[in-house]
N, CA, C and O of each residue as an XYZ file, in Angstrom:
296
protein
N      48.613    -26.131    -79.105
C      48.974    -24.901    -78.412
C      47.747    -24.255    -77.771
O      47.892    -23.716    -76.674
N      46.891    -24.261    -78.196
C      45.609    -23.847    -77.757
C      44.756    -24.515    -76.756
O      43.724    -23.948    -76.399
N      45.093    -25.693    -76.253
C      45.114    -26.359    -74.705
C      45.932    -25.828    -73.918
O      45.546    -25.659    -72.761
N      47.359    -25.385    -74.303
C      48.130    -25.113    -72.667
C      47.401    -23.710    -72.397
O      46.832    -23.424    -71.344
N      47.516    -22.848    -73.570
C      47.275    -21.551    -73.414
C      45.455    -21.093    -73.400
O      44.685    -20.878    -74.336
N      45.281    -21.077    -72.139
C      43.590    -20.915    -72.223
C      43.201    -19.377    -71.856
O      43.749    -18.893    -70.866
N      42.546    -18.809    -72.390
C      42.128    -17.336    -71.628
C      41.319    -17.168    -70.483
O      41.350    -16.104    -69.864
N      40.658    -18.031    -70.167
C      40.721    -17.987    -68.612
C      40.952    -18.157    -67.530
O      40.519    -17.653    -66.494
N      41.953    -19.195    -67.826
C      43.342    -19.943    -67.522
C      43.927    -18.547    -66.861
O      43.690    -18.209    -65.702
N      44.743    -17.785    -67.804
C      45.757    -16.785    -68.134
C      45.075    -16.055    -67.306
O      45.658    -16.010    -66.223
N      43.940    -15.359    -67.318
C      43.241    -14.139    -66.850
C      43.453    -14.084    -65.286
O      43.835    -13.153    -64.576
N      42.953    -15.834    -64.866
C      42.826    -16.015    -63.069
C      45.034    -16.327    -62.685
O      45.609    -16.095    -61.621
N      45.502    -16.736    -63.654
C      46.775    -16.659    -63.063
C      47.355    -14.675    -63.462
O      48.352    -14.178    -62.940
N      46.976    -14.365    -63.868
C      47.562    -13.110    -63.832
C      47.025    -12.205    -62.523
O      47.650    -11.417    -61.814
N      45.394    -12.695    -62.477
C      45.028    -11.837    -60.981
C      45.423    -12.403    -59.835
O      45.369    -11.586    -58.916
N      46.104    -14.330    -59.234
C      46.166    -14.684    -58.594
C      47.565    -13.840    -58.755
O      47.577    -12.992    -57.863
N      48.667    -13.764    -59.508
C      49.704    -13.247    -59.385
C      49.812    -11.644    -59.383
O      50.891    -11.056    -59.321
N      48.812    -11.136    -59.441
C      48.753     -9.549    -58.961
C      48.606     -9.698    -57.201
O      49.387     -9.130    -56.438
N      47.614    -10.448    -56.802
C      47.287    -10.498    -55.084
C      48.528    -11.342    -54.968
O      48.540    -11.400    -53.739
N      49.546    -12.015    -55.325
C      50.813    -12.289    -54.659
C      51.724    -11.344    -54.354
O      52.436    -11.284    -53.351
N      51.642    -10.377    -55.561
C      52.632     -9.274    -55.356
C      52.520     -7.986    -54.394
O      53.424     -7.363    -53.839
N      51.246     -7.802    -54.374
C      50.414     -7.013    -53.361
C      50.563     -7.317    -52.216
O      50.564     -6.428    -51.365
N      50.729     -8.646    -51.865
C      50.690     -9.383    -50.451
C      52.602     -8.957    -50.039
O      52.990     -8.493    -48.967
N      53.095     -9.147    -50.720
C      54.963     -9.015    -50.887
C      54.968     -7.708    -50.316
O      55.493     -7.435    -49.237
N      54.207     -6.682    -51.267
C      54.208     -5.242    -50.381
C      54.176     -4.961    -49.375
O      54.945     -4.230    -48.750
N      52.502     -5.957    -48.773
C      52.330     -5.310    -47.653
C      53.747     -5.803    -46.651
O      54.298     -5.130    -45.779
N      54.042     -6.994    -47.050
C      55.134     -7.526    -45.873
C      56.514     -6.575    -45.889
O      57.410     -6.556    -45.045
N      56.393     -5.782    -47.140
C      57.712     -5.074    -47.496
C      57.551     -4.110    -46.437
O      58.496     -3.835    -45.698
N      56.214     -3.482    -46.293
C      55.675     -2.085    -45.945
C      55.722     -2.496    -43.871
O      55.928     -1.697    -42.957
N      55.469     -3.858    -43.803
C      55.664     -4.081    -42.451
C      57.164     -3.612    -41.999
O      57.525     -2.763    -41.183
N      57.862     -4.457    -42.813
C      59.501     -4.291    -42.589
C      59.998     -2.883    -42.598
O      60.720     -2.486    -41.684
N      59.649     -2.113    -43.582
C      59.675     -0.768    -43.161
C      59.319     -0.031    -42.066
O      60.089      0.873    -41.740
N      58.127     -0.246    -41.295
C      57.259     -0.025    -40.043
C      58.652     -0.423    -39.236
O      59.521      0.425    -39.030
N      58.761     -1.637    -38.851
C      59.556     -2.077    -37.912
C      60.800     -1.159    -37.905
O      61.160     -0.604    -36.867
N      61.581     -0.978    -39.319
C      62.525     -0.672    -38.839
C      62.542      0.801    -38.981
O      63.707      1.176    -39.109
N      61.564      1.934    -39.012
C      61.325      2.645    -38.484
C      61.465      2.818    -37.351
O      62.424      3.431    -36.880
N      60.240      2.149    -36.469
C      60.456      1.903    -35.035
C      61.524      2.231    -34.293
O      61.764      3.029    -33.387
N      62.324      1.107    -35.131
C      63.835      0.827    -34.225
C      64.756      1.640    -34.864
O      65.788      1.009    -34.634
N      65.104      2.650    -35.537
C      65.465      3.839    -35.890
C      65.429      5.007    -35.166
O      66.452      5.668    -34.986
N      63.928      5.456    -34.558
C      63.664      6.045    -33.981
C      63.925      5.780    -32.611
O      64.285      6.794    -32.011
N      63.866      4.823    -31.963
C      64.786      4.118    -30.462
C      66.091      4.544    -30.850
O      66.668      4.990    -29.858
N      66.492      4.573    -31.430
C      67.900      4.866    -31.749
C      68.646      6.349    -32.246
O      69.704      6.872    -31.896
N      67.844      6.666    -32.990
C      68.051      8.405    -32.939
C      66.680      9.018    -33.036
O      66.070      8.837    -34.090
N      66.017      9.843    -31.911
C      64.898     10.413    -31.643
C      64.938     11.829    -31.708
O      65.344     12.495    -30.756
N      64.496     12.392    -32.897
C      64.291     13.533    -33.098
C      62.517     13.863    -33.004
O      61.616     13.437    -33.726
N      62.476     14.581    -32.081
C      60.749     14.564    -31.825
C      59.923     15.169    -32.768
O      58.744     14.962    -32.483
N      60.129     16.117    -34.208
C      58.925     16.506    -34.605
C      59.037     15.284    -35.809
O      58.136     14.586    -36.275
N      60.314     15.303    -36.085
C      60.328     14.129    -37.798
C      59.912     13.003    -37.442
O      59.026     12.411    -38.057
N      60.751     12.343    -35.930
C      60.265     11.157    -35.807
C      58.380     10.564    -35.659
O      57.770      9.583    -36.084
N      58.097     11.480    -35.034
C      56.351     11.528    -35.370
C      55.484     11.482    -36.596
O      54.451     10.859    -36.845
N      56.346     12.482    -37.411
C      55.894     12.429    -38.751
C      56.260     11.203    -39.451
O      55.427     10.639    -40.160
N      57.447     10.746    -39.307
C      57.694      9.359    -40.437
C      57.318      8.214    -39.567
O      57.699      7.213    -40.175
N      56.777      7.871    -38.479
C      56.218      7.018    -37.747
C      54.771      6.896    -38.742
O      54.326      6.050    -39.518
N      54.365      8.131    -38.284
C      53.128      8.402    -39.217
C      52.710      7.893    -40.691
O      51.732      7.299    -41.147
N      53.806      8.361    -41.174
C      53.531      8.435    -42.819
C      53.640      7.131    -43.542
O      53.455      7.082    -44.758
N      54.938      5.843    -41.666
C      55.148      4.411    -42.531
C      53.730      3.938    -42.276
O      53.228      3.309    -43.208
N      52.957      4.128    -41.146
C      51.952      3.489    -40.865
C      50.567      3.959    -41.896
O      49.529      3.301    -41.963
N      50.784      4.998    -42.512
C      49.696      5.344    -43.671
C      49.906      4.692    -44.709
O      48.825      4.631    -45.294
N      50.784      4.094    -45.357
C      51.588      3.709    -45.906
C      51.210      2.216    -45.662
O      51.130      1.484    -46.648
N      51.044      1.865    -44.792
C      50.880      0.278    -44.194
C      49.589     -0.312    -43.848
O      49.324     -1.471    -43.528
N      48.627      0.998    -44.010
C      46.885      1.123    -44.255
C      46.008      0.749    -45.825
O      45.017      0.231    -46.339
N      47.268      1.471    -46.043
C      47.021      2.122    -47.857
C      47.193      0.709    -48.532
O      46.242      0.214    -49.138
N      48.333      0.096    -48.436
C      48.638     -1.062    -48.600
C      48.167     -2.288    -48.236
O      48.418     -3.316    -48.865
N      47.375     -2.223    -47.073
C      46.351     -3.624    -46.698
C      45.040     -3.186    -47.294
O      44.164     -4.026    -47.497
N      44.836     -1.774    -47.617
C      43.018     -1.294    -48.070
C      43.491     -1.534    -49.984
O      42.722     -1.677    -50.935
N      44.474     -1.509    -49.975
C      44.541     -2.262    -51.478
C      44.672     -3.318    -51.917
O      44.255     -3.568    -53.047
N      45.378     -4.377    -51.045
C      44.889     -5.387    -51.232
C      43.742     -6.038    -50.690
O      43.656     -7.248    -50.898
N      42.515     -5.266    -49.792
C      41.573     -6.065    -50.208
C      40.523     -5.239    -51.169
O      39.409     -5.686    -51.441
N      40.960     -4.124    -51.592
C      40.119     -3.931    -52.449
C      40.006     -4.528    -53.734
O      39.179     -4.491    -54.645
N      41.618     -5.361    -53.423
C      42.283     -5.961    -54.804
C      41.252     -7.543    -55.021
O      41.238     -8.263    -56.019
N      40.451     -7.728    -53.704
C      40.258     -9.231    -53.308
C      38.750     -9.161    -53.795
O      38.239    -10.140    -54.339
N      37.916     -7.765    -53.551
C      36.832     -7.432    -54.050
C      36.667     -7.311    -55.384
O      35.599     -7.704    -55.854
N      37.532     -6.830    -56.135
C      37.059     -6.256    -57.099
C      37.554     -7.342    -58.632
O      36.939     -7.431    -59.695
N      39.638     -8.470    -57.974
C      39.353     -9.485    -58.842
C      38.215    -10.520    -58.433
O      37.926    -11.450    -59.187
């Protein structure tokens, strides 16, 4: 049992599988962007639509500056 299960084994698959899930986000956080976008083509209210344009794309910053801070720091 102490061959399959190695601790540094475990350590690099748990951080390779943290930067997988991180990466899932950001693509989640794209898909959100987009269909923002095309929301707003579609019903345009001018002060909200600016603001949540805004807030997906902070949102979609936040999320690529974490995963590479995620890339620095595992």
């Amino acid at each position: 049992m102490d061959n399959i299960v190695q601790l540094p084994n475990l350590a690099f698959f748990i951080k390779i599988s943290g930067l997988i899930l991180i990466f899932g986000y950001i693509i989640f956080t794209v898909v959100i962007l987009i269909q923002t976008i095309t929301m707003n083509k579609i019903i345009h209210i001018p002060p909200s639509s600016q603001v949540l344009t805004g807030v997906t794309v902070i949102n979609l910053l936040l999320a690529i500056s974490l995963f590479i801070a995620a890339v620095v720091i595992l």
